[in-house]
N, C-alpha and C positions, 0 to 999 in steps of 0.2 A: 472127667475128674472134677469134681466141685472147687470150686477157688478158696483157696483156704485165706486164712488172715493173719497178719501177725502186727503185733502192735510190739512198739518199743518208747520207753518210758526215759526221754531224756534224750536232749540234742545237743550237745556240744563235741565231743570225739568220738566217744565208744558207740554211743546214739547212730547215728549216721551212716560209722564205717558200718555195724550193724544192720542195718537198715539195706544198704549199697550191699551190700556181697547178697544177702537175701534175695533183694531182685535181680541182682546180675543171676545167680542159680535155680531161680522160679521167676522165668516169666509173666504167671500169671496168677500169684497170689496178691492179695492186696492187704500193701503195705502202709500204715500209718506210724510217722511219728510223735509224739505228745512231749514237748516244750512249754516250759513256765515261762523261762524267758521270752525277751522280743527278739534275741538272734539266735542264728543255728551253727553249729561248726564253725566254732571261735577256735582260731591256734592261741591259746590259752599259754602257751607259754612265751609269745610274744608281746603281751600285756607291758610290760616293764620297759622295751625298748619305745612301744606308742607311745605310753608316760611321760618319755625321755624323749621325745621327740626327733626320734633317729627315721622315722616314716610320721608322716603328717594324716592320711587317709586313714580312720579309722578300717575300714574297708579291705586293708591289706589283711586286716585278720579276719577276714572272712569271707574271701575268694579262692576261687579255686588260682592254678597257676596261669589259669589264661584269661583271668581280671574278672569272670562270671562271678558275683555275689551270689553265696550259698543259701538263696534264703528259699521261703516256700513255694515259689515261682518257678525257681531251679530246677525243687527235686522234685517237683511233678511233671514238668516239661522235659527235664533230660534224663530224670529216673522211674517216673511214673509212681512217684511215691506220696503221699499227702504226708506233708507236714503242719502240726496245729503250733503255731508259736503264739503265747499267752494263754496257756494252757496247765492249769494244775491237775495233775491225776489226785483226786481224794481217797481212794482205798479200790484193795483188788477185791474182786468175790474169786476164788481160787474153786470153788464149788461149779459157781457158775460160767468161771472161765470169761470172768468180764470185766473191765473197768470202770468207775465213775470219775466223770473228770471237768473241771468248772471253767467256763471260759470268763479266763479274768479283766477282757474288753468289756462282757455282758450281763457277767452274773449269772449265767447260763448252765444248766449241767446237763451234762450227755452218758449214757452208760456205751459202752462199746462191746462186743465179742470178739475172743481171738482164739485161735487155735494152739499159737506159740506167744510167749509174750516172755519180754526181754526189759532186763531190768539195768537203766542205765544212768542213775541217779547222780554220780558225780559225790563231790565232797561240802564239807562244811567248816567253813572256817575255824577256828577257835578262839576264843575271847576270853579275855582272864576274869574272872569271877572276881572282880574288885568296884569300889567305888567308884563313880564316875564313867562308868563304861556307855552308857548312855549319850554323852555328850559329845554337840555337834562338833566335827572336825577328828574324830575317831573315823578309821575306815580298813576296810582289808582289802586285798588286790586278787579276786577271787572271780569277778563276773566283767563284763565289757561296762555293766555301769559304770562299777569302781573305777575304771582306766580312764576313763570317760571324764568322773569326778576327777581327777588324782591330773588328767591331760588341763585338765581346764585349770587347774590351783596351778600349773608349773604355767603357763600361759599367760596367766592374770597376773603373778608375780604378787601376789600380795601377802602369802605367806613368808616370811622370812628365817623362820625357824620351824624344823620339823624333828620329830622323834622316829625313829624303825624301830619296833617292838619286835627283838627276834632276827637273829643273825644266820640262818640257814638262806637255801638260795634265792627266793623271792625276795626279804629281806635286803640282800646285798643287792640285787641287781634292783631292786625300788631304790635302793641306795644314791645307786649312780645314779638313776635318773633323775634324781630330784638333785640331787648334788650338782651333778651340769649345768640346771637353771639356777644356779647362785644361791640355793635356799640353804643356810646352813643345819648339818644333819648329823644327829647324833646315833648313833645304832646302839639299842640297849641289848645287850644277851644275860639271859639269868646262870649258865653256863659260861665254864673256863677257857671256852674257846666259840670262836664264829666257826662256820660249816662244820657241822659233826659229825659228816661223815667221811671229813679228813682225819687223821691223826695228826696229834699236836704239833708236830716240828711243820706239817705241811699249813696248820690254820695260822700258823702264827705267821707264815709268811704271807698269807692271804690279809690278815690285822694289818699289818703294818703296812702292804700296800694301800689300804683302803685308808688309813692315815697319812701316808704319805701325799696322795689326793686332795684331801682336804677335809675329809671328815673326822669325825669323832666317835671312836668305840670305848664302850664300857660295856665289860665284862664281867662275869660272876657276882651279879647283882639284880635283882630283880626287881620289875616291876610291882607298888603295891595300891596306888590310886593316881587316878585323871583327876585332875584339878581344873574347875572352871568358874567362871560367871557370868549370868546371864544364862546359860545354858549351852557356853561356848568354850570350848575348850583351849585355858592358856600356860598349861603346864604339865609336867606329869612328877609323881613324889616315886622316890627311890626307896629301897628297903635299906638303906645307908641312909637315909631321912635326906638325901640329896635332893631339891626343885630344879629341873630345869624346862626354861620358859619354852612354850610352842603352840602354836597356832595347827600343828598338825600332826597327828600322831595315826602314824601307818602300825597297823596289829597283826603281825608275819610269826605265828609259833604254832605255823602246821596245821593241819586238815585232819580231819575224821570222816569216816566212810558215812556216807547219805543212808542208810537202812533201814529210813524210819518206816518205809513205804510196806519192804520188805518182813519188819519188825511185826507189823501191823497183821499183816497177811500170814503171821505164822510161820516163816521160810526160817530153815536156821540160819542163826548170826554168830559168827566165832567171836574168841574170847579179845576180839580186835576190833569189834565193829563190825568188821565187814560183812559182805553177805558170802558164806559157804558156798564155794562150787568148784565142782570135781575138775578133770582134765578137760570135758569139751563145756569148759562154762555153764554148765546146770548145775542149777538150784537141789534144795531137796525135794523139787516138786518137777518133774521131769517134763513138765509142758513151759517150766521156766525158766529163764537163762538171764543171765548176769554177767555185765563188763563194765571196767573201768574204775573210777577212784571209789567205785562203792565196794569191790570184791576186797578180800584178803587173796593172796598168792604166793604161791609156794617159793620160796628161796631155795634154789638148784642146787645149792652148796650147802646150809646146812640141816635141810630137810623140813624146817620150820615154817609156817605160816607167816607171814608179812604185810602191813600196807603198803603200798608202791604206788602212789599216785603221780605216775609218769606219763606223760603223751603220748609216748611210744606203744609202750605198755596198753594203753583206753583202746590205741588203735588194732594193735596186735590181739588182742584178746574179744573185739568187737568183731573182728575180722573171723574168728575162729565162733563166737557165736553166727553170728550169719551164716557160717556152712553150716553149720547143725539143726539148726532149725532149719534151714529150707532143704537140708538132704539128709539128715539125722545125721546121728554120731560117726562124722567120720573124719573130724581133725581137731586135733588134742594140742593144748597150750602148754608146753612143758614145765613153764616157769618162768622166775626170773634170778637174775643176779645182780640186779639194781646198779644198773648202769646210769651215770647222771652227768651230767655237766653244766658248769654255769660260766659268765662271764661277769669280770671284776674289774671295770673300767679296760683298761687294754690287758689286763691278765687275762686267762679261763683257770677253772679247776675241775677238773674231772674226776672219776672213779669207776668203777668197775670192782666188784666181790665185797671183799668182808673188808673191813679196816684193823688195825692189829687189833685196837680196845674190843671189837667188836669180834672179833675170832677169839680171843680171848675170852672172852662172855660166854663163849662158845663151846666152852673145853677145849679147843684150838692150842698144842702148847709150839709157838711159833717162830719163825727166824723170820730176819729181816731186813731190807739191807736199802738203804738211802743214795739214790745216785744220783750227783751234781754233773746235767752232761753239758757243759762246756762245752761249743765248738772249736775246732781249731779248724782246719782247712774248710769245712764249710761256710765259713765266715764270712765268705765275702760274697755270698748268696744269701746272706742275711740272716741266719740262724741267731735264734737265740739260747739264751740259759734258759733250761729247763730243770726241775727238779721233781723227782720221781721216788715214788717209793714200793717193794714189792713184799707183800706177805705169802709167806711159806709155811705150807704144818712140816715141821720137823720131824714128825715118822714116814709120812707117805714123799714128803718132796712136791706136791701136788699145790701149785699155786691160788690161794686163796682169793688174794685180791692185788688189787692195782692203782695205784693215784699219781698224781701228775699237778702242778703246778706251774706256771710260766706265762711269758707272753706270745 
């Protein structure tokens, strides 16, 4: 049997896990991965806690569990896989079943062949289309750079004042972290509430804790220019004509699917961004497959397409590519129900399904019911308050969703 090829376009979760089940299932195909970045399988949702200097070793985000650094050394010695880190893919030829791709150490370009090729692009921050957005000391918490930058300002101490643009869970959990190094922190949300995919009675508790802390939220007001001088950023202007002063302004208001690759090559892209693909992660072009923050995905509950750019999620459906190309179609992703959690200094807030606003959106017409659980006799094992809320559709009885609150 001829050694076939499979190339996979992106390293950070879905890239990898991709990549890994591949050769665990084919021995002896030969497997490349293509990385723009300098690192590979970053836990990317750890970012925030580095920041905060809760782990010191960059490094913890990017080993395996038994202290091996993931990097291209790794997965050719212990996976037999090449990986290219500093590597941009410039476009597919889908004709010719090839890629071009530039090494950005040398200025260098290479075409490649593959048999299956697997598209793992990841997300793209978002930036608000205002003045000033240019200016140094803007940054988003998206890459191991940023964390890098963002480790090094809480370190230096020379910031003293910082903005969060964008109160979802990046947002809060950059929050804490810069909060902890004594930088005073403002969190701006353009929306009536922080995390949205609480419902209100559960975000307002989550607000108030994060002030109780010591920061500062402002709500239902938006951002409309960075102010600077010099070409340094020492302000940011409110749509309330509010200034407030800062040396740092973190820009957290969510991600857009990477498709541009995909775009380019003609693949269809749903009305989401993302790149279209069926149950076993293919593309519309059946030699191509796709996972992670670049795909749209089904939501189990209300049948609808989704972004979901979750870690869980990059891994689960990179895992389900990788059988399929190296055994064809023979395990199907069913979906998601967007499952999330974050932590809010010594709180967390979780969810699971729909949220009431969001069932409601839904056609959803819903009951709902709030529970303060108090312990009593488990008290003295250290239970705390928790407050939980559960959505119900009121014709079937069939539990939509779930959220949670507490320490």
């Amino acid at each position: 049997m001829d050694q076939r090829k499979f190339i996979v376009i992106g390293g950070s979760a879905a890239g990898p896990k991709t990549a890994a089940r591949a050769r665990r299932l084919d021995q002896n195909a030969e497997i490349t991965i293509l990385q723009k970045d300098a690192d590979l399988s970053m836990a990317s949702c750890g970012y925030p806690y580095y920041v905060g200097g809760f782990f010191d070793n960059r490094n913890m985000l990017l080993c395996t569990p038994t202290g091996v650094v993931r990097d291209p050394k790794f997965f050719l010695n212990a996976k037999g896989i090449e990986a290219r880190t500093k590597t941009e893919v410039l476009s597919i030829n889908r004709a010719a079943k090839s890629v071009t791709c530039k090494d950005l150490n040398t200025g260098g370009t290479d075409v490649l062949h593959y048999d299956k090729l697997a598209l793992c692009t990841g997300a793209t921050p978002n930036m608000p289309p205002i003045p000033g957005v240019d200016l140094e000391g803007i940054v988003t918490l998206q890459s191991m750079q940023d964390a890098d930058f963002l480790r090094r300002i809480r370190d230096e101490g020379t910031v003293k004042k910082a903005v969060i643009i964008g109160g979802g869970l990046i947002g809060i959990e950059t929050c804490e972290a810069l909060q902890l190094a004594g930088i005073e922190i403002t969190v701006v949300e353009m929306l009536p509430q922080l995390l949205t995919f609480l419902d209100w009675e559960l975000a307002k508790i989550v607000e108030n804790h994060v002030r109780a802390k010591g920061a500062n939220v402002i709500t239902h007001n938006a951002l409309t220019e960075f102010l600077g001088e010099d070409g340094k950023l020492n302000a940011i202007k409110l749509a309330n004509g509010t200034e407030l002063p800062c040396g740092l302004a973190v820009v957290a208001i969510g991600v857009r699917p990477n498709s541009k690759l995909a775009r380019a090559a003609g693949l269809e892209v749903g009305t989401l961004g993302g790149i279209t693909v069926n149950e076993y992660m293919q593309t519309s072009d059946p030699d191509i497959y796709a996972a992670g923050d670049c795909v749209e995905s089904l939501n189990v509950i209300t049948g609808k397409n989704v972004h979901a750019p979750y870690g869980d999620l990059a891994n689960l459906q990179g895992r389900v590519a990788g059988t399929n190309i190296a055994l064809g179609n023979t395990e199907t992703f069913p979906g998601t129900q967007q499952t999330g959690i974050c932590k809010v200094f010594d709180y967390a807030a979780g969810t699971s399904g729909l949220s009431e606003s969001t069932a409601r959106k839904n056609g959803y017409d819903t009951i709902e019911t709030v529970i303060n659980a108090s312990p009593d006799k488990p008290g003295f094992m250290g239970a705390k308050l928790l407050i939980s809320k559960m959505v119900v559709d009121k014709e079937s009885g069939k539990l939509l969703g779930f959220q949670c609150v507490g320490p």
